[in-house]
PDB file of N, CA, C, O and CB in Angstrom:
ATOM      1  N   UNK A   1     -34.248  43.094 -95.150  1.00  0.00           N
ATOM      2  CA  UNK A   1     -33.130  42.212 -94.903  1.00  0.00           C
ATOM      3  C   UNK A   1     -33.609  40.847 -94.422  1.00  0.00           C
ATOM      4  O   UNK A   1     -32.958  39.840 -94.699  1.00  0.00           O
ATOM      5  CB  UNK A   1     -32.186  42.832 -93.888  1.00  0.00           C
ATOM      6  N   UNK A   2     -34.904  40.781 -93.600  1.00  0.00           N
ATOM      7  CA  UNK A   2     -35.060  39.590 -93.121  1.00  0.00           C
ATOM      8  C   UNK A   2     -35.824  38.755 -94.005  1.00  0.00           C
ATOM      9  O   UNK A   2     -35.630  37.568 -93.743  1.00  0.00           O
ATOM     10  CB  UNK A   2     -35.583  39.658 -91.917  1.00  0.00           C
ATOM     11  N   UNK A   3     -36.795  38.980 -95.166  1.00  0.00           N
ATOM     12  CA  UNK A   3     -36.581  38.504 -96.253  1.00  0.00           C
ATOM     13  C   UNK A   3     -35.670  37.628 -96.908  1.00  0.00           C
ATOM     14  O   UNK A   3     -35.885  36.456 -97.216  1.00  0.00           O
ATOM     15  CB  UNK A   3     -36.580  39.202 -96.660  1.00  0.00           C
ATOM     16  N   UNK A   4     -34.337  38.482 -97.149  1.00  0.00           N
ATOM     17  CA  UNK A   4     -33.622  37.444 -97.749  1.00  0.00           C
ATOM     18  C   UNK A   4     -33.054  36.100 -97.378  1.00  0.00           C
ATOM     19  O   UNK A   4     -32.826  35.073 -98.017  1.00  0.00           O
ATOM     20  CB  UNK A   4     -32.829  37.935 -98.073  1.00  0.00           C
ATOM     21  N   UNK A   5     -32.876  36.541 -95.862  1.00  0.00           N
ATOM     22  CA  UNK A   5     -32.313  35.339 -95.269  1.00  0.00           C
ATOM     23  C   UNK A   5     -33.559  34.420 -95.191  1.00  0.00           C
ATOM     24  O   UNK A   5     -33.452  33.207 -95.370  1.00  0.00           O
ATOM     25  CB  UNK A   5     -31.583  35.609 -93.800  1.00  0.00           C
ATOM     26  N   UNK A   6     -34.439  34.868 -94.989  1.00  0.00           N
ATOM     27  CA  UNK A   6     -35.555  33.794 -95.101  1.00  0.00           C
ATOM     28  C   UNK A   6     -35.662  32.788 -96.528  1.00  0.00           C
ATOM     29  O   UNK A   6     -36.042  33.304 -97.579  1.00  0.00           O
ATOM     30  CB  UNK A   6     -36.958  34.649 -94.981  1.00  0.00           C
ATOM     31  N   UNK A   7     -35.366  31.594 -96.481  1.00  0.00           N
ATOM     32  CA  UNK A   7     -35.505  30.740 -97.989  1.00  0.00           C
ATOM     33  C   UNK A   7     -36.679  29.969 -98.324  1.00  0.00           C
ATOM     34  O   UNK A   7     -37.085  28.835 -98.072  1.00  0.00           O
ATOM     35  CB  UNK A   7     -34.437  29.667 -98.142  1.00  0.00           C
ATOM     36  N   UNK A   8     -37.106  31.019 -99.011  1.00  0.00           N
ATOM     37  CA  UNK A   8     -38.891  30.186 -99.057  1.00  0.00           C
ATOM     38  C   UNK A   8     -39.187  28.844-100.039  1.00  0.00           C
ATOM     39  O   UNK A   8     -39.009  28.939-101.253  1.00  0.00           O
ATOM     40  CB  UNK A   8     -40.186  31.452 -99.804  1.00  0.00           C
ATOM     41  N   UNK A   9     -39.514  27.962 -99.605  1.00  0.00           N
ATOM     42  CA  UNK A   9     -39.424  26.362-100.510  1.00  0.00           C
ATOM     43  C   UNK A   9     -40.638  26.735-101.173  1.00  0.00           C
ATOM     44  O   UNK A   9     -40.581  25.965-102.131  1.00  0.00           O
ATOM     45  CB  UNK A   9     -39.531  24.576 -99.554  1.00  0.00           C
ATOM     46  N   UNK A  10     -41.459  27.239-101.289  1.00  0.00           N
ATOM     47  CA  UNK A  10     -42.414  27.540-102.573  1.00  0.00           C
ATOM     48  C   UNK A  10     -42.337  28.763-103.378  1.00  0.00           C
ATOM     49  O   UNK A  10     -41.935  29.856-102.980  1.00  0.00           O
ATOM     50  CB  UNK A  10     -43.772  27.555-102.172  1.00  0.00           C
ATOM     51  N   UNK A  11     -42.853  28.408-104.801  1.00  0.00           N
ATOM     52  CA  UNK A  11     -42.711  29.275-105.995  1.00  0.00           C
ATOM     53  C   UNK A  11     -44.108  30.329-105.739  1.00  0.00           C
ATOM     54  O   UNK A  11     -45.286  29.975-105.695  1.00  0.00           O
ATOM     55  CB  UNK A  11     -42.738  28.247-107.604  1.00  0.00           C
ATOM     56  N   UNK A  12     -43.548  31.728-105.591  1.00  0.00           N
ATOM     57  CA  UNK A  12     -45.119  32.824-105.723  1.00  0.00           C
ATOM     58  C   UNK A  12     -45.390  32.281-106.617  1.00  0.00           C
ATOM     59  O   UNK A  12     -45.759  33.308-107.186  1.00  0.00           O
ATOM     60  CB  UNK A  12     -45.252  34.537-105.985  1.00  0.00           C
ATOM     61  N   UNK A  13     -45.551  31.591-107.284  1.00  0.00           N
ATOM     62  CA  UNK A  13     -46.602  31.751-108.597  1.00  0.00           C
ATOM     63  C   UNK A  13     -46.818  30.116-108.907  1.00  0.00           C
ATOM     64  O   UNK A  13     -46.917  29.750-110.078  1.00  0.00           O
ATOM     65  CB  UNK A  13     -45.802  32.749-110.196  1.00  0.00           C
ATOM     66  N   UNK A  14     -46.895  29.019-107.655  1.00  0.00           N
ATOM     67  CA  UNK A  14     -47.269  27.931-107.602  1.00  0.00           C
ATOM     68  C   UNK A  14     -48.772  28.096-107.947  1.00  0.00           C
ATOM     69  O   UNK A  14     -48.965  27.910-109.149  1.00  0.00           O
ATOM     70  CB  UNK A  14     -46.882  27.344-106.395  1.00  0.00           C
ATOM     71  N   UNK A  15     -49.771  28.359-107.322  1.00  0.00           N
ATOM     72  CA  UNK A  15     -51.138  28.062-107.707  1.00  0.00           C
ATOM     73  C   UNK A  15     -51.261  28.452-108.719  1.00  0.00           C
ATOM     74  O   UNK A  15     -52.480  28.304-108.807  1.00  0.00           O
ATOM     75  CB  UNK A  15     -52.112  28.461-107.045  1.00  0.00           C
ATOM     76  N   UNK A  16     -50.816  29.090-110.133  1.00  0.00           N
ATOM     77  CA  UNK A  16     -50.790  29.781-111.190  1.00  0.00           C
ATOM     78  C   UNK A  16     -50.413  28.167-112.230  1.00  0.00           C
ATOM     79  O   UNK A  16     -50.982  27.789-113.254  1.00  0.00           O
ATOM     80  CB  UNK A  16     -49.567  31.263-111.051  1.00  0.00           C
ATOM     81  N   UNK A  17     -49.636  27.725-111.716  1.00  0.00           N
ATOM     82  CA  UNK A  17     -48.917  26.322-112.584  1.00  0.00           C
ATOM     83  C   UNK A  17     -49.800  25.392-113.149  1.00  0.00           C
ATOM     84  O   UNK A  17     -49.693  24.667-114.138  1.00  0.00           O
ATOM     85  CB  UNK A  17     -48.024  25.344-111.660  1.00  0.00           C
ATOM     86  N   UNK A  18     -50.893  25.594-112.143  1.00  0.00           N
ATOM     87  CA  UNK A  18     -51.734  24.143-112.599  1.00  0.00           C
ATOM     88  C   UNK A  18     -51.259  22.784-112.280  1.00  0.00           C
ATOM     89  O   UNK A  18     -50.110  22.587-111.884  1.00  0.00           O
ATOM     90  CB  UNK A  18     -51.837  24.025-114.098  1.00  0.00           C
ATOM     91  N   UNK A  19     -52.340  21.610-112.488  1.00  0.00           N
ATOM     92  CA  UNK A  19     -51.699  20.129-111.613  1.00  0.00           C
ATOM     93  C   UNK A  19     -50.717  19.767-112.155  1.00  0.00           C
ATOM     94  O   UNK A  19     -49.766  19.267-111.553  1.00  0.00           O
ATOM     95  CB  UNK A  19     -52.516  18.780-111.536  1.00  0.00           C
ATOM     96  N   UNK A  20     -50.764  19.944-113.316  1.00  0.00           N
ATOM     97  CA  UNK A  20     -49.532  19.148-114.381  1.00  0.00           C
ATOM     98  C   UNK A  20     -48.313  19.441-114.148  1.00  0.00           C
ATOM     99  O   UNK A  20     -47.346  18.691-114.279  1.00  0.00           O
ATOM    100  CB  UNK A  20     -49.565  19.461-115.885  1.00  0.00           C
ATOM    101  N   UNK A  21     -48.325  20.682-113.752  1.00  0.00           N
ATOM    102  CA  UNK A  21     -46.833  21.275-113.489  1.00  0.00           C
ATOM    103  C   UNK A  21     -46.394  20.878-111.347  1.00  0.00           C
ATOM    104  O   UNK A  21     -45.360  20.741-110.693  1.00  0.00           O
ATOM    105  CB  UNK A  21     -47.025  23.622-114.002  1.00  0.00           C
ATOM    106  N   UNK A  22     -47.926  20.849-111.036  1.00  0.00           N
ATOM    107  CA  UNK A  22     -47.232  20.306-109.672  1.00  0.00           C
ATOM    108  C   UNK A  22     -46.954  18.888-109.715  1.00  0.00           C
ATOM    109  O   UNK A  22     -46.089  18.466-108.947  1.00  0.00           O
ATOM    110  CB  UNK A  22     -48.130  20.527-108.390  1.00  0.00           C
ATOM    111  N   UNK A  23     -47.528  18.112-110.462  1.00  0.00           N
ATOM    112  CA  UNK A  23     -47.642  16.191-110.458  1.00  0.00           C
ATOM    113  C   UNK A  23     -45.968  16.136-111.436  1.00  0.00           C
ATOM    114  O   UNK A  23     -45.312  15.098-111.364  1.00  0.00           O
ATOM    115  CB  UNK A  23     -49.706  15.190-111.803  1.00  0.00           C
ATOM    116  N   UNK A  24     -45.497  17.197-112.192  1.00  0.00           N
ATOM    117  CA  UNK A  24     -44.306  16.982-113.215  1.00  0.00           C
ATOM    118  C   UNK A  24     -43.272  17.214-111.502  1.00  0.00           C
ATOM    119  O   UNK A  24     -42.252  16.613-111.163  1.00  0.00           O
ATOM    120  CB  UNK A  24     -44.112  18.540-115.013  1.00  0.00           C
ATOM    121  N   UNK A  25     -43.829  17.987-110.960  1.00  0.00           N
ATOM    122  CA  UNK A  25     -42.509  18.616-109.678  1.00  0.00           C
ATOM    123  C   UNK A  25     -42.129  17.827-108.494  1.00  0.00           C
ATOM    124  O   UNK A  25     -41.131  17.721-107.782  1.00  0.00           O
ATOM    125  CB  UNK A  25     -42.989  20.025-108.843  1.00  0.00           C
ATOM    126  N   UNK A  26     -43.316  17.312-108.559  1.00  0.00           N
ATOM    127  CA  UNK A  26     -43.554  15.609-107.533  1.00  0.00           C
ATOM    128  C   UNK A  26     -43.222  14.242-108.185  1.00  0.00           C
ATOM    129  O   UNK A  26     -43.026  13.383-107.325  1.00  0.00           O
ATOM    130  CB  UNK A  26     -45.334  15.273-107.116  1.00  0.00           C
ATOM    131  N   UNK A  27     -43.149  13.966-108.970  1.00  0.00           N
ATOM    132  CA  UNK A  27     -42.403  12.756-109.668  1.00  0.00           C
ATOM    133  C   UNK A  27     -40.701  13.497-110.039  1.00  0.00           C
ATOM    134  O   UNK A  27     -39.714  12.763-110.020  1.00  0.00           O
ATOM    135  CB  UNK A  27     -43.462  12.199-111.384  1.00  0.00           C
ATOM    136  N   UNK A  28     -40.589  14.879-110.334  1.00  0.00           N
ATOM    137  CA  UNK A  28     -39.150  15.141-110.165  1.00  0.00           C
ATOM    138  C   UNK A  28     -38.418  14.634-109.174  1.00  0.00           C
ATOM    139  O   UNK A  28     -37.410  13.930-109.238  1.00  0.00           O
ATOM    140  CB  UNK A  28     -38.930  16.322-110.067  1.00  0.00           C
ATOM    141  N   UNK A  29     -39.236  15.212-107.882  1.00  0.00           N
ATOM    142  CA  UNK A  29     -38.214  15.309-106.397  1.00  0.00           C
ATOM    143  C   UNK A  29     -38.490  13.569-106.240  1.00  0.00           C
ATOM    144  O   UNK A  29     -37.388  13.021-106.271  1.00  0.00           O
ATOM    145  CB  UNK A  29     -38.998  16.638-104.618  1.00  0.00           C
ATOM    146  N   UNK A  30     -39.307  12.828-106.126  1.00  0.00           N
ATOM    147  CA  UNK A  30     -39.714  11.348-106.423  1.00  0.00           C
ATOM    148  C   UNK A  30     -38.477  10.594-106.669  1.00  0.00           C
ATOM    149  O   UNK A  30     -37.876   9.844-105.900  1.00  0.00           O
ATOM    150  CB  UNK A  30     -40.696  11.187-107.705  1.00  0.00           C
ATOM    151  N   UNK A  31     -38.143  11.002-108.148  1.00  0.00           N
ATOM    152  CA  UNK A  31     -37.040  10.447-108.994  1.00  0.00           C
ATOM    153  C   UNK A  31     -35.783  10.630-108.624  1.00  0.00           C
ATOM    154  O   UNK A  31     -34.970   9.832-109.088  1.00  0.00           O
ATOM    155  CB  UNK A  31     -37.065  10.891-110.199  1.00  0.00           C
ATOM    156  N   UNK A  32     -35.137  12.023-107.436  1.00  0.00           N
ATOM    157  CA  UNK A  32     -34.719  12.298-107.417  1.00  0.00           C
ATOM    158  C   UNK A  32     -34.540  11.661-105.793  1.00  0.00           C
ATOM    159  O   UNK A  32     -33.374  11.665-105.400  1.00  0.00           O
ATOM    160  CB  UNK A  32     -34.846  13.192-108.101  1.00  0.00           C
ATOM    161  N   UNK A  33     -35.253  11.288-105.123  1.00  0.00           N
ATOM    162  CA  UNK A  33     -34.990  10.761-103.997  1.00  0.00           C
ATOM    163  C   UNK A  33     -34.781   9.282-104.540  1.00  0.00           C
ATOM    164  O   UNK A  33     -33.874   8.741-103.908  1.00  0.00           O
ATOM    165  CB  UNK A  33     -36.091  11.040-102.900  1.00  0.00           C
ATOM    166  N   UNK A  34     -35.174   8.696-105.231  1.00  0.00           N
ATOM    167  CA  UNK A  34     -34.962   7.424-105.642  1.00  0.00           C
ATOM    168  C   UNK A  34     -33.555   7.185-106.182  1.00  0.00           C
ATOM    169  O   UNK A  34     -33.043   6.083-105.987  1.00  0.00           O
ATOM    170  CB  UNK A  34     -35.946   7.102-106.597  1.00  0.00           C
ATOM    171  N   UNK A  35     -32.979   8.004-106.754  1.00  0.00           N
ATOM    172  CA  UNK A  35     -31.795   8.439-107.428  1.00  0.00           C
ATOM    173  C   UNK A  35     -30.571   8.462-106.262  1.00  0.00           C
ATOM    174  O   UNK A  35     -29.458   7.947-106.364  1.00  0.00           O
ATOM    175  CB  UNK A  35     -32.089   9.958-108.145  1.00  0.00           C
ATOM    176  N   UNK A  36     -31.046   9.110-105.286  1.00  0.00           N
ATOM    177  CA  UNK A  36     -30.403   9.581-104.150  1.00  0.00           C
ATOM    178  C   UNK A  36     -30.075   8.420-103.297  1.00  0.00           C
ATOM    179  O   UNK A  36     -28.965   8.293-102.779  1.00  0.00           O
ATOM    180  CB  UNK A  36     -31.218  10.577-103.441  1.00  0.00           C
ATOM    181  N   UNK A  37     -31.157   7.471-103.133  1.00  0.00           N
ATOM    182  CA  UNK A  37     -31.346   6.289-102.219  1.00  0.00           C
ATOM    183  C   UNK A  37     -30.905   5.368-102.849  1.00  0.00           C
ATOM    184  O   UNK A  37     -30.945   4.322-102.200  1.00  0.00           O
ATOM    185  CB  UNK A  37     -32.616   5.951-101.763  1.00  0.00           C
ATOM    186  N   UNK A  38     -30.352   5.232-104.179  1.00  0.00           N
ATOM    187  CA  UNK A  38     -29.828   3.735-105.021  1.00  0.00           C
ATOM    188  C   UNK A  38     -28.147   3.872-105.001  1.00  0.00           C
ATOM    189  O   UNK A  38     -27.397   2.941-104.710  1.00  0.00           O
ATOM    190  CB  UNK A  38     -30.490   3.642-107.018  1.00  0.00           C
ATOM    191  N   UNK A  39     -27.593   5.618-105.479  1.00  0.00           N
ATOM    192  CA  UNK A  39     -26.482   5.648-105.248  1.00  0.00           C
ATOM    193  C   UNK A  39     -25.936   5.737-104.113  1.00  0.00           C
ATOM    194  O   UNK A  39     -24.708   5.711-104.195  1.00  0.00           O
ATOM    195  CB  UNK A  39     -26.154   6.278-105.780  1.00  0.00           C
ATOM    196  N   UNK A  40     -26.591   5.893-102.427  1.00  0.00           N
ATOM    197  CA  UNK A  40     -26.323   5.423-101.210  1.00  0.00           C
ATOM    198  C   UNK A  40     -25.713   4.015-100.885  1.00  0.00           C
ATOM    199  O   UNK A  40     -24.620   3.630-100.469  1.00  0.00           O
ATOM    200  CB  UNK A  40     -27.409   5.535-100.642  1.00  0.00           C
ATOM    201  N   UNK A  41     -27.304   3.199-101.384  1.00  0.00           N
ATOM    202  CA  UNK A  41     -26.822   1.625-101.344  1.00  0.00           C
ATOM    203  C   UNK A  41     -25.496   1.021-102.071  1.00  0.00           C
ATOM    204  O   UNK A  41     -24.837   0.063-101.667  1.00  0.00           O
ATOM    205  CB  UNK A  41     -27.945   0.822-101.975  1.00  0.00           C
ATOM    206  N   UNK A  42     -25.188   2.028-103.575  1.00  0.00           N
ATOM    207  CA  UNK A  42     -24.382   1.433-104.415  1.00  0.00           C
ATOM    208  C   UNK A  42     -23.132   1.483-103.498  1.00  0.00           C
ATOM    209  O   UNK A  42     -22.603   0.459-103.066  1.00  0.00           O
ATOM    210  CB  UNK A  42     -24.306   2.111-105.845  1.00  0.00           C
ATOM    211  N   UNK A  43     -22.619   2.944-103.181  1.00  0.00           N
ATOM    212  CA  UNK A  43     -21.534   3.051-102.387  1.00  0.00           C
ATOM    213  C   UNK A  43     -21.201   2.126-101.337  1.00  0.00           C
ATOM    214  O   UNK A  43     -20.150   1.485-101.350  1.00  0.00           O
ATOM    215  CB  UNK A  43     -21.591   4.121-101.898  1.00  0.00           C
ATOM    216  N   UNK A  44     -22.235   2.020-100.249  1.00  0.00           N
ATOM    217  CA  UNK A  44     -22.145   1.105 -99.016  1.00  0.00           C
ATOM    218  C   UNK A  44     -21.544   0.149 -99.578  1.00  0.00           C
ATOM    219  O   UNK A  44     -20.358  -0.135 -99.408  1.00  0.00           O
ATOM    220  CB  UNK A  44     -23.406   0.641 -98.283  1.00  0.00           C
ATOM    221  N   UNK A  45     -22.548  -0.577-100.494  1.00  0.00           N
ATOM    222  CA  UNK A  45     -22.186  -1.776-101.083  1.00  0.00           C
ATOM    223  C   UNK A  45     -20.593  -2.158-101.483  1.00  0.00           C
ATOM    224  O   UNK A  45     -19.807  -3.079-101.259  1.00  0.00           O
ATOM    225  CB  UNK A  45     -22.990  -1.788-102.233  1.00  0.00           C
ATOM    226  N   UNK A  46     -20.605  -1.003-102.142  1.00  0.00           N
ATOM    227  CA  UNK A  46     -19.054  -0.902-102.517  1.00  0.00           C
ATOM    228  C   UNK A  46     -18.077  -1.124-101.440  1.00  0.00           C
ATOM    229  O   UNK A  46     -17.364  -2.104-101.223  1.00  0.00           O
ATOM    230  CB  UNK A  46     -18.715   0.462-103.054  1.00  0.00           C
ATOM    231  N   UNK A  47     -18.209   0.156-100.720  1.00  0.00           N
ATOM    232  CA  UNK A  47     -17.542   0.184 -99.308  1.00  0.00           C
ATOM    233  C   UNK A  47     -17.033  -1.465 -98.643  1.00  0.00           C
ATOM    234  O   UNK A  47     -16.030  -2.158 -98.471  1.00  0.00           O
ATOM    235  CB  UNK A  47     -18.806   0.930 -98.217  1.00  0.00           C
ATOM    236  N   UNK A  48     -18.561  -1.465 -98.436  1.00  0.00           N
ATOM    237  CA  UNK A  48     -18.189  -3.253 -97.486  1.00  0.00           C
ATOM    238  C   UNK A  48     -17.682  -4.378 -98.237  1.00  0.00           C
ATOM    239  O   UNK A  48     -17.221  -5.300 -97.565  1.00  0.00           O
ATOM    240  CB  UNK A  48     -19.657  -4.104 -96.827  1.00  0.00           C
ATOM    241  N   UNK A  49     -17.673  -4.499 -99.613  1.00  0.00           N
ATOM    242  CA  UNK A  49     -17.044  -5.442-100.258  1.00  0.00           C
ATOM    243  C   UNK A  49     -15.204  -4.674-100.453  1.00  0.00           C
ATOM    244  O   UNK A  49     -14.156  -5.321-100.447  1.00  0.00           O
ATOM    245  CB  UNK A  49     -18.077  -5.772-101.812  1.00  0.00           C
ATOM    246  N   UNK A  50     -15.307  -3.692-100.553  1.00  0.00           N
ATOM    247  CA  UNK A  50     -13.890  -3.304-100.435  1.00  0.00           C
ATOM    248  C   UNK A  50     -13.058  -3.722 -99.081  1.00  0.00           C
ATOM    249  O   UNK A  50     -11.942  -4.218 -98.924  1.00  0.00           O
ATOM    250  CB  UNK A  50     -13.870  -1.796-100.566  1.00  0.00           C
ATOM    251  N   UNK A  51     -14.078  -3.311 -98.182  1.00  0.00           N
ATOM    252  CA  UNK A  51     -13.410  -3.558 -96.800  1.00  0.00           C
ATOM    253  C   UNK A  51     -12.867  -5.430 -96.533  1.00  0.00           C
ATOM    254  O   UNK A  51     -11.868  -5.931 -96.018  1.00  0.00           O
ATOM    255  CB  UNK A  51     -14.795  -3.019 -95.509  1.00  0.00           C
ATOM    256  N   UNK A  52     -14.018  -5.968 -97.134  1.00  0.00           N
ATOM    257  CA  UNK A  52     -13.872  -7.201 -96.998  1.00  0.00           C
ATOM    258  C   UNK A  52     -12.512  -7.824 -97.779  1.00  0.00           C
ATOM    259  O   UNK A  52     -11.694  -8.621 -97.320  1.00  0.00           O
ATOM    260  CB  UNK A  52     -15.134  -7.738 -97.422  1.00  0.00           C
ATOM    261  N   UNK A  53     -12.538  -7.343 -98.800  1.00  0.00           N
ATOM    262  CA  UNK A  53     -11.472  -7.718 -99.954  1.00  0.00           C
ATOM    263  C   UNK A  53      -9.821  -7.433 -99.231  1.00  0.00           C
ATOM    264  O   UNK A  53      -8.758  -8.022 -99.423  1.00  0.00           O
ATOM    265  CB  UNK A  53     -11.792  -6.527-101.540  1.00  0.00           C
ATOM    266  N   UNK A  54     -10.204  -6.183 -98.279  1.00  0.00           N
ATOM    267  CA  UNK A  54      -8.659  -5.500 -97.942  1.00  0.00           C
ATOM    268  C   UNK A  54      -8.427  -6.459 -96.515  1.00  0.00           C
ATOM    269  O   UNK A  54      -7.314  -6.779 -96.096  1.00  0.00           O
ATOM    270  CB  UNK A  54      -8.663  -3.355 -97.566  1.00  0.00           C
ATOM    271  N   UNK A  55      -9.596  -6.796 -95.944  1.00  0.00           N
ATOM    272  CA  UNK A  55      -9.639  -7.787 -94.651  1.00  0.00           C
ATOM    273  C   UNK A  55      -9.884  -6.483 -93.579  1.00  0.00           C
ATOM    274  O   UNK A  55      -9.322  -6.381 -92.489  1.00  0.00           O
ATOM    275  CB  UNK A  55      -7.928  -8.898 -94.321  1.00  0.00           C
ATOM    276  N   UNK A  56     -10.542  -5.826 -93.964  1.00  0.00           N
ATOM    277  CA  UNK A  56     -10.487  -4.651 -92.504  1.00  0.00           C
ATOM    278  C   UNK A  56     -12.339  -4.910 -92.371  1.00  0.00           C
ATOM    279  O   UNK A  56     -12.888  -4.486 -91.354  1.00  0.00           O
ATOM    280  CB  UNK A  56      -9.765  -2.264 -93.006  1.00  0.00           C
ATOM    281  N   UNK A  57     -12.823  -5.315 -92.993  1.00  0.00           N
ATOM    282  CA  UNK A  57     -13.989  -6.016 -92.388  1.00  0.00           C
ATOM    283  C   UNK A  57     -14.291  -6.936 -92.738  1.00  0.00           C
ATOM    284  O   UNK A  57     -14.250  -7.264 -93.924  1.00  0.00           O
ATOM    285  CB  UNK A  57     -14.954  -5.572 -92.357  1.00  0.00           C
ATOM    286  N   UNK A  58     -14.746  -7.741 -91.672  1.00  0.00           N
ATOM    287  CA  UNK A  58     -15.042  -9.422 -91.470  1.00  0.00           C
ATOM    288  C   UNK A  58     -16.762  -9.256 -91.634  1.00  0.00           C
ATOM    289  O   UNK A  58     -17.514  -8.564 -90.948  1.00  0.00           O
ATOM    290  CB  UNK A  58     -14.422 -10.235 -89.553  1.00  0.00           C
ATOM    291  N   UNK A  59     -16.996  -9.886 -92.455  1.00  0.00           N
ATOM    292  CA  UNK A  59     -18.648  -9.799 -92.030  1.00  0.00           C
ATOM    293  C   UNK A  59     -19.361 -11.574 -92.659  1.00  0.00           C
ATOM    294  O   UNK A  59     -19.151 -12.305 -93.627  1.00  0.00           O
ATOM    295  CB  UNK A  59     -19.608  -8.008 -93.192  1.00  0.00           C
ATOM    296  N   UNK A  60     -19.974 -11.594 -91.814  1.00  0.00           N
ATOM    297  CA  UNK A  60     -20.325 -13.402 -92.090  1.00  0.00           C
ATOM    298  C   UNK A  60     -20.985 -13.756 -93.204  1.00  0.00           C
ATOM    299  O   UNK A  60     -22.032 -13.111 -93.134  1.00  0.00           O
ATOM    300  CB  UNK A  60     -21.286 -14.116 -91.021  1.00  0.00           C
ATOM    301  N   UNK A  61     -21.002 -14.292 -94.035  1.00  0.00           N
ATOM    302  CA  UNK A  61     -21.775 -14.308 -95.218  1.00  0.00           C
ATOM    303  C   UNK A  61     -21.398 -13.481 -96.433  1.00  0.00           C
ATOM    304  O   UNK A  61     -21.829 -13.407 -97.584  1.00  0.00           O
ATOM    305  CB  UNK A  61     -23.000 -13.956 -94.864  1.00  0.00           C
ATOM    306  N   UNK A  62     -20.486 -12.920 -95.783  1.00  0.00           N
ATOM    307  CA  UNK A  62     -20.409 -12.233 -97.260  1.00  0.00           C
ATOM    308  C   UNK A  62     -18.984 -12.453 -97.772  1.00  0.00           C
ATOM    309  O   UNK A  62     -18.900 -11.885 -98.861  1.00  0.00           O
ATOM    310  CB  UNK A  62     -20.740 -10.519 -97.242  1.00  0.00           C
ATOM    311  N   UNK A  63     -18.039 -12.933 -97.502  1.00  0.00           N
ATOM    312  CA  UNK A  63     -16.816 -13.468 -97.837  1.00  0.00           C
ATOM    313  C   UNK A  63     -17.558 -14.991 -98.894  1.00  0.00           C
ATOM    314  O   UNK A  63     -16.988 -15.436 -99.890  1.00  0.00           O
ATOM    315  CB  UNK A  63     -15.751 -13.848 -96.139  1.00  0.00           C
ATOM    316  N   UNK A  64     -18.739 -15.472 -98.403  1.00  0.00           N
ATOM    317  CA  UNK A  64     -19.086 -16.401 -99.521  1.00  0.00           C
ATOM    318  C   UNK A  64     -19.262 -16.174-101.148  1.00  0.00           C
ATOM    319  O   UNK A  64     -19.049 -16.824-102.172  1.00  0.00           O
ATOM    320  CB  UNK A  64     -20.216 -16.837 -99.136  1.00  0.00           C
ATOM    321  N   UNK A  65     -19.756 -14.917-100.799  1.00  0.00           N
ATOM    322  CA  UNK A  65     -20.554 -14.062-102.136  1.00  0.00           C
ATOM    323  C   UNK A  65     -19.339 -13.578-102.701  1.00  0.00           C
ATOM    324  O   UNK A  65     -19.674 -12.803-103.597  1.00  0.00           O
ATOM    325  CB  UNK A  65     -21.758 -12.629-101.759  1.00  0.00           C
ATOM    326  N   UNK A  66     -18.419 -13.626-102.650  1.00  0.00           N
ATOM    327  CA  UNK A  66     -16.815 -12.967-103.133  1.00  0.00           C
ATOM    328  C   UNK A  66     -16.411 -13.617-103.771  1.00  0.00           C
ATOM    329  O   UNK A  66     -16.207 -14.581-103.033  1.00  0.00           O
ATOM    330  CB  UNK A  66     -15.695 -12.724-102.300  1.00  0.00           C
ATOM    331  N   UNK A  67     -15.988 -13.963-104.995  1.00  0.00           N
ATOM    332  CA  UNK A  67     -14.823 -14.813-105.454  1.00  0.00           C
ATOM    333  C   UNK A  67     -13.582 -14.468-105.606  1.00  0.00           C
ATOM    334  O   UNK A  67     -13.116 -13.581-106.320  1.00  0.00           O
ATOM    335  CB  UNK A  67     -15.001 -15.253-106.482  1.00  0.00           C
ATOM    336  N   UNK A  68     -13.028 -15.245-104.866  1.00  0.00           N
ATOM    337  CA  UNK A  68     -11.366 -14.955-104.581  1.00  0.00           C
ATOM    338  C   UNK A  68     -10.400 -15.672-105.660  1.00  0.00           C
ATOM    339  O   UNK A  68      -9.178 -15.547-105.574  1.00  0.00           O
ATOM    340  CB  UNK A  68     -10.881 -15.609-102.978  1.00  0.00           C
TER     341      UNK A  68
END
């Protein structure tokens, strides 16, 4: 039982893969944090120009960058 609850982050049969398959699994998670970290910024981004547009946030400099 204590097995299962245990969630093991490596594959039994990682050293079996060879580099190619670990360097393919490391540019995955890579791509995938990069992926993760662009659609963060996109939202924010979004967010604070929305806020600005509705007037529920004031932020200096950036009411310039807006065209009204």
């Amino acid at each position: 039982m204590h097995n299962r609850l245990r969630r093991t982050r490596r594959d039994p049969n990682w050293e079996m893969d060879g580099p190619a398959a670990r360097r393919e699994h490391l540019q995955s998670r890579l791509m995938s944090m990069i992926a993760l970290s662009y659609s963060f910024v996109a939202v924010s981004v979004a967010a604070i120009a929305w806020g600005v547009q509705l007037g529920l946030a004031h932020v200096p400099g950036i009411g310039l960058l807006i065209v009204r």
